[in-house]
ROKE-263943 format. One record per residue (C-alpha): residue number from 1; x, y, z. Coordinates in nm, 2 decimals. Example, Ala and Ser with C-alpha at 12.3 -4.5 7.8 and 13.67 -1.06 7.14 Angstrom:
<pts>
+-----+--------+--------+--------+
!   n !     c1 !     c2 !     c3 !
+-----+--------+--------+--------+
!   1 !   1.23 !  -0.45 !   0.78 !
!   2 !   1.37 !  -0.11 !   0.71 !
+-----+--------+--------+--------+
</pts>
This chain:
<pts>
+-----+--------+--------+--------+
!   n !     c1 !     c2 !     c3 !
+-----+--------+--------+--------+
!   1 !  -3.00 !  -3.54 !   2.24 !
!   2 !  -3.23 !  -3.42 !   2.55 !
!   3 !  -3.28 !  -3.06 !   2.56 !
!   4 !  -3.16 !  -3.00 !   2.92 !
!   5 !  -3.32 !  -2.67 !   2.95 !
!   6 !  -3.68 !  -2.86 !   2.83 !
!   7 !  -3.64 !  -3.13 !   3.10 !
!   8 !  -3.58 !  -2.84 !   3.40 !
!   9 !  -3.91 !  -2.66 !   3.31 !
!  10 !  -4.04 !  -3.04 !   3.31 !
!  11 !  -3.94 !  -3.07 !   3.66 !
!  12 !  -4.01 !  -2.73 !   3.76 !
!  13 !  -4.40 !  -2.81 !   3.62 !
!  14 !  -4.39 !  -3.10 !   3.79 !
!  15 !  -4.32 !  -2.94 !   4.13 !
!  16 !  -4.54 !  -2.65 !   4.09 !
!  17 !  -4.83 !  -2.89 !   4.03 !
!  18 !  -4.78 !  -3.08 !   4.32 !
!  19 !  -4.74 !  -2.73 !   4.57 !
!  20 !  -5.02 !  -2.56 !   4.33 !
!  21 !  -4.76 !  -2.28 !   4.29 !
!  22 !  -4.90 !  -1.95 !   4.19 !
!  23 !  -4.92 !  -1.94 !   3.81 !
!  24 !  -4.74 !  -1.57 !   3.85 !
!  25 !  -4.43 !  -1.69 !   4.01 !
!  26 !  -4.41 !  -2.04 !   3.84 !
!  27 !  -4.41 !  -1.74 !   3.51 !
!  28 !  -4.19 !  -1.61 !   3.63 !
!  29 !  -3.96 !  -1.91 !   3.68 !
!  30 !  -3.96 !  -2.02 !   3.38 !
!  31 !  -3.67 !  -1.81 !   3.23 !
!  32 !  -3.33 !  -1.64 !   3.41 !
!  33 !  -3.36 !  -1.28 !   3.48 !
!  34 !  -3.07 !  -1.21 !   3.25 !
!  35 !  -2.86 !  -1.44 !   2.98 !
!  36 !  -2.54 !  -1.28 !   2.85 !
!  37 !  -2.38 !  -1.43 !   2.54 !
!  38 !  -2.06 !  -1.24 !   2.46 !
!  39 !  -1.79 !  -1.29 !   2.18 !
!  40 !  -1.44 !  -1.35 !   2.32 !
!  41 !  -1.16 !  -1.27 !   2.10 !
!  42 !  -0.83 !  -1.45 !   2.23 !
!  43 !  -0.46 !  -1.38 !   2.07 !
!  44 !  -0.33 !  -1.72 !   2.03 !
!  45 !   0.02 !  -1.79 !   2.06 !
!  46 !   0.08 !  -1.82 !   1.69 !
!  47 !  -0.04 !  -1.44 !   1.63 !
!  48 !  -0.42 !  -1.55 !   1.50 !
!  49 !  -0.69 !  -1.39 !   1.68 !
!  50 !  -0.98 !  -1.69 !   1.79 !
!  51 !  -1.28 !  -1.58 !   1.86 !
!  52 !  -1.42 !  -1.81 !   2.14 !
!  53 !  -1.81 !  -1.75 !   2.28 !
!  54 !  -1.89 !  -1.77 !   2.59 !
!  55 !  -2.21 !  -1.76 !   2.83 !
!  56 !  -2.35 !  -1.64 !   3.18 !
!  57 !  -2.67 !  -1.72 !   3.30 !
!  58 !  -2.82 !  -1.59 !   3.63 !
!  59 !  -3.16 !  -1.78 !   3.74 !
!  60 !  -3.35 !  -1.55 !   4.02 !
!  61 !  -3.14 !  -1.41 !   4.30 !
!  62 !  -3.44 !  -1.38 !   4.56 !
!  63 !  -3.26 !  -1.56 !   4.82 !
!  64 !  -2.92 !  -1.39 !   4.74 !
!  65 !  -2.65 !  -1.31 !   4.50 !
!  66 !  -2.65 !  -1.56 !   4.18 !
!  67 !  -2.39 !  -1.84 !   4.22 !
!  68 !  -2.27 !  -2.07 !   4.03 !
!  69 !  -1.94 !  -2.24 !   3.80 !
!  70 !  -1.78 !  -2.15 !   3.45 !
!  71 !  -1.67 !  -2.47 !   3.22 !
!  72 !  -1.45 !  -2.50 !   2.94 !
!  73 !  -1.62 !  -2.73 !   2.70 !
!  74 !  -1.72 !  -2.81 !   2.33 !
!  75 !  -2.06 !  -2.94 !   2.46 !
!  76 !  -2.16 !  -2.58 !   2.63 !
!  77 !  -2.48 !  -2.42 !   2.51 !
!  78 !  -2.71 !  -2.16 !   2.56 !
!  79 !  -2.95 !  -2.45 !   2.72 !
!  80 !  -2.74 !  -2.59 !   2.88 !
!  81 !  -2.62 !  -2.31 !   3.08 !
!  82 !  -2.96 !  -2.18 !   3.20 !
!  83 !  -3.10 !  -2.56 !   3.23 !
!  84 !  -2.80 !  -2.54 !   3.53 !
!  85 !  -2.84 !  -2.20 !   3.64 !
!  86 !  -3.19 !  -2.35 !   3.73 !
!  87 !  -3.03 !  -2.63 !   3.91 !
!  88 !  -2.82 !  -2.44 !   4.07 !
!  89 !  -3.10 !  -2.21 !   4.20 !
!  90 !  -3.27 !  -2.49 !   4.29 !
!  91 !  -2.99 !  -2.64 !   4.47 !
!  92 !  -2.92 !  -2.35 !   4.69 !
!  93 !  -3.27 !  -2.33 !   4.80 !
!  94 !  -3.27 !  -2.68 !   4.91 !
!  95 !  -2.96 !  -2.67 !   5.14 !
!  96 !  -3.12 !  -2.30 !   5.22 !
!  97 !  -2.81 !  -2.12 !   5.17 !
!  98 !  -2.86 !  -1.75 !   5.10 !
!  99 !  -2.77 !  -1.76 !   4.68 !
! 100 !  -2.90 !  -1.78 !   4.38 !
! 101 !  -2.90 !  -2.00 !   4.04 !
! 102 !  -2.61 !  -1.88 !   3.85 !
! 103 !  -2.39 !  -2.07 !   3.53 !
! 104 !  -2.15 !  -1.97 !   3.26 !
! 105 !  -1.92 !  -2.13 !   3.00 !
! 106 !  -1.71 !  -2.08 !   2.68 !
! 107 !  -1.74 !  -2.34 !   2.39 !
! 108 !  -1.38 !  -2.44 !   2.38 !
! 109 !  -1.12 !  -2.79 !   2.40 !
! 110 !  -0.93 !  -2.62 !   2.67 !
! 111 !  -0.70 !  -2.90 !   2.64 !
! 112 !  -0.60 !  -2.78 !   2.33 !
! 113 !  -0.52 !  -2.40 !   2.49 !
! 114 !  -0.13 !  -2.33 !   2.59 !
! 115 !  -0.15 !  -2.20 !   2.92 !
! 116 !  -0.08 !  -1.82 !   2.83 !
! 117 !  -0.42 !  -1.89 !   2.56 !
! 118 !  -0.60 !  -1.98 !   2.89 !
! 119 !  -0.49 !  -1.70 !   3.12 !
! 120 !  -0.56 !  -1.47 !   2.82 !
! 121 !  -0.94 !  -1.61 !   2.76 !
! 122 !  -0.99 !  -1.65 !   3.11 !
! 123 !  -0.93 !  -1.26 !   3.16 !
! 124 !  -1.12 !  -1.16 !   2.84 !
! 125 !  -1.41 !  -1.37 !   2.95 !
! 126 !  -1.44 !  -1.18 !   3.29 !
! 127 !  -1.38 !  -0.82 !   3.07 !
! 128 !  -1.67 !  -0.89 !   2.91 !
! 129 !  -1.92 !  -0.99 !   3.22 !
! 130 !  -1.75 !  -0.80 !   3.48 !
! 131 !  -2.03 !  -0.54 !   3.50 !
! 132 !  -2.29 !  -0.81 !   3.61 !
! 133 !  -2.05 !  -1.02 !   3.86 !
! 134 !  -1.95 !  -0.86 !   4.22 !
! 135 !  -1.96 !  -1.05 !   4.56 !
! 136 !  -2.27 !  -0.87 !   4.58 !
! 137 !  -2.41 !  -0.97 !   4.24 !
! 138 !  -2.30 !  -1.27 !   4.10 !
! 139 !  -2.01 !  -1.52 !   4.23 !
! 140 !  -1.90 !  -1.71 !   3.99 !
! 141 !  -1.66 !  -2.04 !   4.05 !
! 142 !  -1.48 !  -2.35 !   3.89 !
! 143 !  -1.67 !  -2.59 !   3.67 !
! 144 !  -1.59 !  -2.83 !   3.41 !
! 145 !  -1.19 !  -2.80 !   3.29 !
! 146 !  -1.15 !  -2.46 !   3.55 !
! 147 !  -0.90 !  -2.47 !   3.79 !
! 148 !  -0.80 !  -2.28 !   4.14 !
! 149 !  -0.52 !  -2.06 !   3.90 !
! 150 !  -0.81 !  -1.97 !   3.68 !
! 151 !  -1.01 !  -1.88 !   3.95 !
! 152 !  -0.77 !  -1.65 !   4.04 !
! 153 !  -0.68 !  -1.51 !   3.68 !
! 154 !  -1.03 !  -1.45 !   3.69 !
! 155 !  -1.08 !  -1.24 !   4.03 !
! 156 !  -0.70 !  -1.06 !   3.96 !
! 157 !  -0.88 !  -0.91 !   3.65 !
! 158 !  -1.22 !  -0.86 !   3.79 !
! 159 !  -1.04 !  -0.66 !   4.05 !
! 160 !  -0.85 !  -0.46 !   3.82 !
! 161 !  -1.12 !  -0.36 !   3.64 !
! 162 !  -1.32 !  -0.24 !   3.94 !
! 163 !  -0.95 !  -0.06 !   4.08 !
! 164 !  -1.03 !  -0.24 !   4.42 !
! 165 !  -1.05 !  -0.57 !   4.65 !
! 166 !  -1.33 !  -0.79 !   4.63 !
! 167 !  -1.20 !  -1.13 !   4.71 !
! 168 !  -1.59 !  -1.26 !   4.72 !
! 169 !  -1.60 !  -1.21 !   4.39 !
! 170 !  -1.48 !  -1.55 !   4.30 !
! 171 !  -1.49 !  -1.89 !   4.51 !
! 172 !  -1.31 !  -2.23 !   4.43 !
! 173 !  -0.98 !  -2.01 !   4.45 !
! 174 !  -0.65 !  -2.17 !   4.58 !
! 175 !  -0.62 !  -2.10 !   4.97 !
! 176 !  -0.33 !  -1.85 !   4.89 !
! 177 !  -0.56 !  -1.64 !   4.73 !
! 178 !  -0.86 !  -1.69 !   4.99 !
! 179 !  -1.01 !  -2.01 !   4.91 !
! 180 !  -1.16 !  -2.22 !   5.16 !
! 181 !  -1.01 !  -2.50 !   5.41 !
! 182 !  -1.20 !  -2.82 !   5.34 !
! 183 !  -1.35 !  -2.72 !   5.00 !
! 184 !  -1.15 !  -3.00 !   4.81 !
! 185 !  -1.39 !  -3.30 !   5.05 !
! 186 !  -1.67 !  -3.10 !   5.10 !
! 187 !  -1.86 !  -3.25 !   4.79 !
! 188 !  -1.81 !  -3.61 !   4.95 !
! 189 !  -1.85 !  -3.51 !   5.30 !
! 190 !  -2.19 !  -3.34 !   5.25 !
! 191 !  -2.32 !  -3.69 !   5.06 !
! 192 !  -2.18 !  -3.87 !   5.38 !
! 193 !  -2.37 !  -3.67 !   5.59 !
! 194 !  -2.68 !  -3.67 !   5.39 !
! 195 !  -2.61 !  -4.07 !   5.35 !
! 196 !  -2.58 !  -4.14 !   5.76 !
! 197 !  -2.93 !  -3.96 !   5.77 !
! 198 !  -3.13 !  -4.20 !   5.49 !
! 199 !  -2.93 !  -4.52 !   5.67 !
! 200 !  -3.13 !  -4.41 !   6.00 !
! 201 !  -3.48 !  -4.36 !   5.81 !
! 202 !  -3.35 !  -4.71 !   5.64 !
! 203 !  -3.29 !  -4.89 !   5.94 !
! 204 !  -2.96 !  -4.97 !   5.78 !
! 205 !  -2.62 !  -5.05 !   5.94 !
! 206 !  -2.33 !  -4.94 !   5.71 !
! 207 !  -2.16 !  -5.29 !   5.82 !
! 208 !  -2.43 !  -5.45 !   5.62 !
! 209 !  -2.45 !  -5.22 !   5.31 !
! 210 !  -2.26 !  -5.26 !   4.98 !
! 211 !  -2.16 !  -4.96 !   4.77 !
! 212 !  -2.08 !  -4.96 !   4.42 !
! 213 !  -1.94 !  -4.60 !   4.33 !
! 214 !  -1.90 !  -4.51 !   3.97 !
! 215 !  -1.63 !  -4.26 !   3.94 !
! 216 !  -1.32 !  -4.22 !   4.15 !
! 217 !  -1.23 !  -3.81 !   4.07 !
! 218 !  -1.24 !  -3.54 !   4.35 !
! 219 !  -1.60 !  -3.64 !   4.48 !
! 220 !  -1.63 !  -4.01 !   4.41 !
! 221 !  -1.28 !  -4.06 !   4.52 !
! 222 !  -1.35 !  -3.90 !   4.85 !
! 223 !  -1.68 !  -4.07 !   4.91 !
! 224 !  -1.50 !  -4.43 !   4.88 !
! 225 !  -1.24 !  -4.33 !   5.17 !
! 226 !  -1.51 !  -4.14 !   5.39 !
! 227 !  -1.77 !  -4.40 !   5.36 !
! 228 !  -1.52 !  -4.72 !   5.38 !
! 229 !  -1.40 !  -4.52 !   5.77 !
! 230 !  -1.75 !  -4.51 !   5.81 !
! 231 !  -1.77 !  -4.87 !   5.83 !
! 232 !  -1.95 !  -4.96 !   5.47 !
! 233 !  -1.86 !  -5.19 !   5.24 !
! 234 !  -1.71 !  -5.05 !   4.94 !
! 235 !  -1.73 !  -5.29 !   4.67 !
! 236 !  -1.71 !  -5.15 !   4.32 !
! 237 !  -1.53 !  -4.81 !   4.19 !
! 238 !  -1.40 !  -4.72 !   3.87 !
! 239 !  -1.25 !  -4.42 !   3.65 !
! 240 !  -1.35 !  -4.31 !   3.31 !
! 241 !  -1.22 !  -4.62 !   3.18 !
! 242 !  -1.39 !  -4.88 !   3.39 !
! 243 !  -1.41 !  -5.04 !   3.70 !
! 244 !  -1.33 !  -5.34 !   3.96 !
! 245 !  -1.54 !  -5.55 !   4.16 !
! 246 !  -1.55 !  -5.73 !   4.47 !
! 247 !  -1.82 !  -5.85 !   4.66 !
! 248 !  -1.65 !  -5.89 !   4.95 !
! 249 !  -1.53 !  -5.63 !   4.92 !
! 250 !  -1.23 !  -5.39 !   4.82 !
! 251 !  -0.85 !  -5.31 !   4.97 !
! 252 !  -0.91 !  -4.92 !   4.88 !
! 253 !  -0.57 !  -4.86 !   4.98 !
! 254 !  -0.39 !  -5.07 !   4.73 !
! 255 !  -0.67 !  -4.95 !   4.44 !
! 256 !  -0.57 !  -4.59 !   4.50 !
! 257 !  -0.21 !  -4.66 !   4.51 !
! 258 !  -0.20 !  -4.86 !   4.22 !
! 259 !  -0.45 !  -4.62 !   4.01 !
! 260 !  -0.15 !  -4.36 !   4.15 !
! 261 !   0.09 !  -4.57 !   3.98 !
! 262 !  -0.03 !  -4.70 !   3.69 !
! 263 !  -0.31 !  -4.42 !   3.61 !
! 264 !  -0.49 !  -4.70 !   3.55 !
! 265 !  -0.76 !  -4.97 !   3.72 !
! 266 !  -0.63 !  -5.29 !   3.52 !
! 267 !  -0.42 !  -5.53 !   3.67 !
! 268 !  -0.52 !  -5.57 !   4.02 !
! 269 !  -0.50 !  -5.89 !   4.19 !
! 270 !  -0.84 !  -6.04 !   4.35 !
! 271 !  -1.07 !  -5.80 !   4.16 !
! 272 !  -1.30 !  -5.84 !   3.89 !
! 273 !  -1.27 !  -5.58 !   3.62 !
! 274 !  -1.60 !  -5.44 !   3.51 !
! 275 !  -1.72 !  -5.15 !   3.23 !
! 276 !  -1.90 !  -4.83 !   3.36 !
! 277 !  -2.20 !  -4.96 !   3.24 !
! 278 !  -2.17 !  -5.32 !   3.41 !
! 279 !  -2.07 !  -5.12 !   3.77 !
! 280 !  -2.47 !  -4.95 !   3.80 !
! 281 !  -2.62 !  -5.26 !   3.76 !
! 282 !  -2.39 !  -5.46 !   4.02 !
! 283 !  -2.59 !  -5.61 !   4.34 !
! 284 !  -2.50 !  -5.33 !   4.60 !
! 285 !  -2.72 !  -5.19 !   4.79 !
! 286 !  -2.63 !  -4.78 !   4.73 !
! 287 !  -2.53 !  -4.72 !   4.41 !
! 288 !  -2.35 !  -4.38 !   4.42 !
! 289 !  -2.30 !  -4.18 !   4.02 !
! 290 !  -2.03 !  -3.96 !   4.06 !
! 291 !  -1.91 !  -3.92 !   3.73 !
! 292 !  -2.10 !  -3.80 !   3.42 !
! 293 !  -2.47 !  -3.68 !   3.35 !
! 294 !  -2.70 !  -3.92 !   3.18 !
! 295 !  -2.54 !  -4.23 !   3.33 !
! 296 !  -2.88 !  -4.39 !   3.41 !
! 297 !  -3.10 !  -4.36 !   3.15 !
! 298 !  -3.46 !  -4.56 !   3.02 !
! 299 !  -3.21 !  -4.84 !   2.83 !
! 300 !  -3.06 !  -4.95 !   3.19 !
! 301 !  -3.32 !  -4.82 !   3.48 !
! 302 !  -3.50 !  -5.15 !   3.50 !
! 303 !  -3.16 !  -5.35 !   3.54 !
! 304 !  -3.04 !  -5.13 !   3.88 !
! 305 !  -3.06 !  -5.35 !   4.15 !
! 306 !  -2.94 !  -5.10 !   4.39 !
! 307 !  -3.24 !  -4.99 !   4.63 !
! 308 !  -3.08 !  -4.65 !   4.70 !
! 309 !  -2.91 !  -4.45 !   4.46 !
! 310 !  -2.71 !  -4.10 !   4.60 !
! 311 !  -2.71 !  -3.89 !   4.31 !
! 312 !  -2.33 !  -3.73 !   4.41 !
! 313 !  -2.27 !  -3.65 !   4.04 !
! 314 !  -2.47 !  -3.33 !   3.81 !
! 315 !  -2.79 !  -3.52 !   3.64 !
! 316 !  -2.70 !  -3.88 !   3.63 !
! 317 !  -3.01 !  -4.02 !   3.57 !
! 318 !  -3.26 !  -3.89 !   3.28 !
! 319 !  -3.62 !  -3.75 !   3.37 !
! 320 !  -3.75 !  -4.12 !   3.18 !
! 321 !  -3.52 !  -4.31 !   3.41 !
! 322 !  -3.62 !  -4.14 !   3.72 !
! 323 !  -4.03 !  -4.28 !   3.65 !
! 324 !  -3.89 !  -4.60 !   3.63 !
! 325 !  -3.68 !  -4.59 !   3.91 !
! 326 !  -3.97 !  -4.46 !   4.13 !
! 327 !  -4.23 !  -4.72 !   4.02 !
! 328 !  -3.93 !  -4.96 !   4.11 !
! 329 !  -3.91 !  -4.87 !   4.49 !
! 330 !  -3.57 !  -4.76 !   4.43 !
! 331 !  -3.49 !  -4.46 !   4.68 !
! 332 !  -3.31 !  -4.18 !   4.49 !
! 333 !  -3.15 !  -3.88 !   4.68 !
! 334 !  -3.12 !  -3.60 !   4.40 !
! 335 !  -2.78 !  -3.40 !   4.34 !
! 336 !  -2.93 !  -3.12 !   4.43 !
! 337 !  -2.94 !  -3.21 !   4.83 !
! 338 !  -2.66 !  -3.50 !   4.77 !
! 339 !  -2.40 !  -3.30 !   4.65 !
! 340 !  -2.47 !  -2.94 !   4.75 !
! 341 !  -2.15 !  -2.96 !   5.03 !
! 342 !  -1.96 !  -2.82 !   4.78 !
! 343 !  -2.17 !  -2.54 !   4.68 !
! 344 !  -2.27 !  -2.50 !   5.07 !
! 345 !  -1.90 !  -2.43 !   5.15 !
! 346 !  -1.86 !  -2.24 !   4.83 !
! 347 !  -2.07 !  -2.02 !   4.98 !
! 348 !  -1.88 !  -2.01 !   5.36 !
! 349 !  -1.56 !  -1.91 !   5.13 !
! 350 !  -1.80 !  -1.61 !   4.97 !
! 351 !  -1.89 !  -1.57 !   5.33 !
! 352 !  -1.56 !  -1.53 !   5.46 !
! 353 !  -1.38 !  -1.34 !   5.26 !
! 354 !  -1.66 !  -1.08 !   5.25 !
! 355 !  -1.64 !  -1.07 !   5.61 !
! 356 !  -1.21 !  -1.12 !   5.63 !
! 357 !  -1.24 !  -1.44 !   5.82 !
! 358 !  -1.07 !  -1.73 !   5.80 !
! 359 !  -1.20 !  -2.12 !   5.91 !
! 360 !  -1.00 !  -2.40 !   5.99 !
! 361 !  -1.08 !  -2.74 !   5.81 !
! 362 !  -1.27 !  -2.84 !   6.09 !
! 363 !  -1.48 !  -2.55 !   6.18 !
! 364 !  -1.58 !  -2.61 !   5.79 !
! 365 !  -1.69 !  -2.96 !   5.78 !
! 366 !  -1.88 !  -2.89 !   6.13 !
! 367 !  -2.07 !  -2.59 !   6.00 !
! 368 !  -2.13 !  -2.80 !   5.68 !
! 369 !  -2.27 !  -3.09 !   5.90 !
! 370 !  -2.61 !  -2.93 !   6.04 !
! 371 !  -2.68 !  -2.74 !   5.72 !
! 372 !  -2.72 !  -3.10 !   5.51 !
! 373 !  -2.89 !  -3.32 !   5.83 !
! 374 !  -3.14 !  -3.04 !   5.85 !
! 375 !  -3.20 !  -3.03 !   5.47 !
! 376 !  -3.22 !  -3.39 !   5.41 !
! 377 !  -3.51 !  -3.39 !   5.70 !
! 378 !  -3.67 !  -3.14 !   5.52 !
! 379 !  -3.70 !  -3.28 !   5.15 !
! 380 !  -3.81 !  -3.59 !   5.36 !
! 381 !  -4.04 !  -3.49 !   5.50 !
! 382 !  -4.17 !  -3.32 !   5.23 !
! 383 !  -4.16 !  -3.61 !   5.06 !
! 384 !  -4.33 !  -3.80 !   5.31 !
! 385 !  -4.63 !  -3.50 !   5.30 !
! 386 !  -4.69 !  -3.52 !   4.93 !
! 387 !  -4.59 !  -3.90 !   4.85 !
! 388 !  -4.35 !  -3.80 !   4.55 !
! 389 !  -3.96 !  -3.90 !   4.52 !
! 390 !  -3.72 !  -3.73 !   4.68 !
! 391 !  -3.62 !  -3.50 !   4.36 !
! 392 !  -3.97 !  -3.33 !   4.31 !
! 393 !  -4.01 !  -3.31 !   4.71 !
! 394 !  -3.60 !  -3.14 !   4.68 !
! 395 !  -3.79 !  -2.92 !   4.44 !
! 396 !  -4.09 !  -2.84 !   4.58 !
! 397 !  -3.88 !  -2.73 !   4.94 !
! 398 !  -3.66 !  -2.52 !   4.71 !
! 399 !  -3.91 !  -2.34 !   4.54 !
! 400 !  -4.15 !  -2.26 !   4.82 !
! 401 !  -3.84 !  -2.11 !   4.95 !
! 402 !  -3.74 !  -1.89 !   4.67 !
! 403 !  -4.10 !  -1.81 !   4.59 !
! 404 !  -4.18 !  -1.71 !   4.95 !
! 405 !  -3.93 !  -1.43 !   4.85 !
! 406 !  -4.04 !  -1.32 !   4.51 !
! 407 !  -4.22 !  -1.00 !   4.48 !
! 408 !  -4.45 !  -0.95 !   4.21 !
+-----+--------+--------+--------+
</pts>
């Protein structure tokens, strides 16, 4: 198993040697500013008293307060929260929104939780971090197996603890409770965006261009419909139990009411069913991960035939697979400028209710819009300056940015 903390400080080295970053500030990179682990005792509904751990991690806040989502999982770790408090530093530097790196988790089967064990873990967890979070400080959000309702168990007892409003305190919330118009597409929307750009320095027409799109949740899902209106040719999509295929492509309408249905992608007339694995190595020509990390790894690299791949999922392809990718042609645009709509309007919803405003849907995905052209133009041209892929120019970009700010 890959040490995901190892391979960020691989990629941060990486960039640093490439920009000849100052060996003070790369030191200083190299860690969080601050790591809380912190024991979180939970009544369960039987009487027993669990004791669940749980984990923030807050990577450099030069450009602004950290940011960043809680999960509920049995994989979390101590590396693996600060290997994504990196990325998510890294990420808000690249769209250049004003936040910092920022990740926390407890090491739990949440689907094993009654709801009242949720609500009561979820409030514990924020009783014992709630002196380093604050709209000002650290804004925490939804992650892996967190919800809206949790979000807002979690700001509810934040704010009771403080004995005052601070809705900022928490994004990814439900629009009752201040959540943001638009937040549920923007993932998708700012990989549209950020796709329409690459098909111009392509010389592309989306008439022309197959798309295979592994994973059909929130983000993938979106993607398929947005791109499809687009004009593109959506061939290939699947769920965690496989995919179908058509290279003529697919009737998205009757895949997402039958999924609806059935729950299921089997039994579709005029497709071809296909495994997770067979759907990356499909002849498309974008291949778009938006499912699970390590989906493209050194054992399937060499068998992609896609010539772009948009990175709309968190760390789909492996360091290993990325050298082969690169040495292949292959045009990669890295999750941390693909997907960052959603931490882009994460932030307008941190903006907003700091400042008691309120955007429509549209006035969202518009201000979304320039924010992702102008960084894909950047981390292109960057790496067009240096001749490196597209993730070491996304990180070089980011990390001139935050170190312009550091102050040693």
């Amino acid at each position: 198993m890959q040490n995901p903390f190892e391979n960020a400080l691989k990629q941060l080295e990486k960039a640093a040697n490439i920009m000849n970053l100052d060996k003070n500030i790369h030191a200083i990179l190299k860690q969080p500013d601050r790591v809380l682990t912190v024991a979180v005792p939970v009544r369960m509904d039987d009487g027993e008293v669990k004791v669940f751990t749980g984990f923030r991690s807050q990577y450099n806040d030069s450009l602004g307060p950290y940011k960043g989502g809680i999960r509920y999982h049995e994989n979390v770790s101590l590396d693996e929260v600060r290997a994504l408090s990196f990325w998510m530093m890294v990420k808000c530097a690249t769209v250049n929104i004003p936040m910092g790196g920022g990740k926390g988790g407890i090491i739990v089967d949440s689907k094993k939780l009654s709801e009242g064990e949720l609500e009561r873990m979820s409030r514990e967890y924020i009783r014992k971090i709630w002196r380093e979070i604050g709209s000002d400080k650290d804004v925490p959000a939804p992650d892996m197996y967190t919800t809206p309702k949790i979000m807002g168990w979690m700001r509810d007892e934040y704010e009771k603890l403080i004995g005052k409003s601070d809705p900022g305190v928490i994004t990814g919330k439900a629009i009752a409770d201040g959540g943001s118009e638009g937040r549920e597409q923007a993932t998708a929307q700012g990989g549209v965006y950020v796709t329409r750009e690459l098909m111009k320095k392509m010389n592309w027409r989306a008439a022309d261009t197959k798309v295979a799109i592994q994973g059909m949740g929130n983000v993938g899902g979106f993607m398929a419909k947005l791109l499809a209106k687009d004009g593109f040719k959506i061939v290939a999509l699947s769920d965690s139990k496989g995919g179908v295929y058509n290279p003529d492509g697919l009737d998205l309408d009757t895949i997402f009411v039958h999924k609806e249905k059935t729950g299921s992608l089997t039994g579709i007339d005029g497709v071809q069913n296909v495994s997770n694995a067979e759907l990356l190595e499909l002849p498309v020509d974008i291949l778009v991960p938006s499912a699970m990390e390590n989906q493209i790894t050194v054992d399937n690299a060499a068998n992609i035939k896609a010539k772009v791949i948009v990175e709309m999922a968190n760390g789909p392809t492996t360091p290993e697979a990325d050298e082969i990718l690169s040495q292949r042609g292959t045009v990669l645009v890295p999750d941390v400028l693909a997907n960052a709509g959603g931490v882009t309007v994460s932030c307008f919803e941190w903006e907003q209710n700091v400042k008691n405003l309120k955007w429509s849907e549209d006035e969202v995905l518009t201000k979304l819009k320039p924010i992702m052209v102008a960084a894909f133009n950047e981390v292109w041209e960057t790496k067009e300056k240096y001749n490196v892929p597209m993730r070491t120019a996304a990180f070089v970009k980011a990390i001139e940015r935050v170190a312009g700010k550091i102050k040693i």
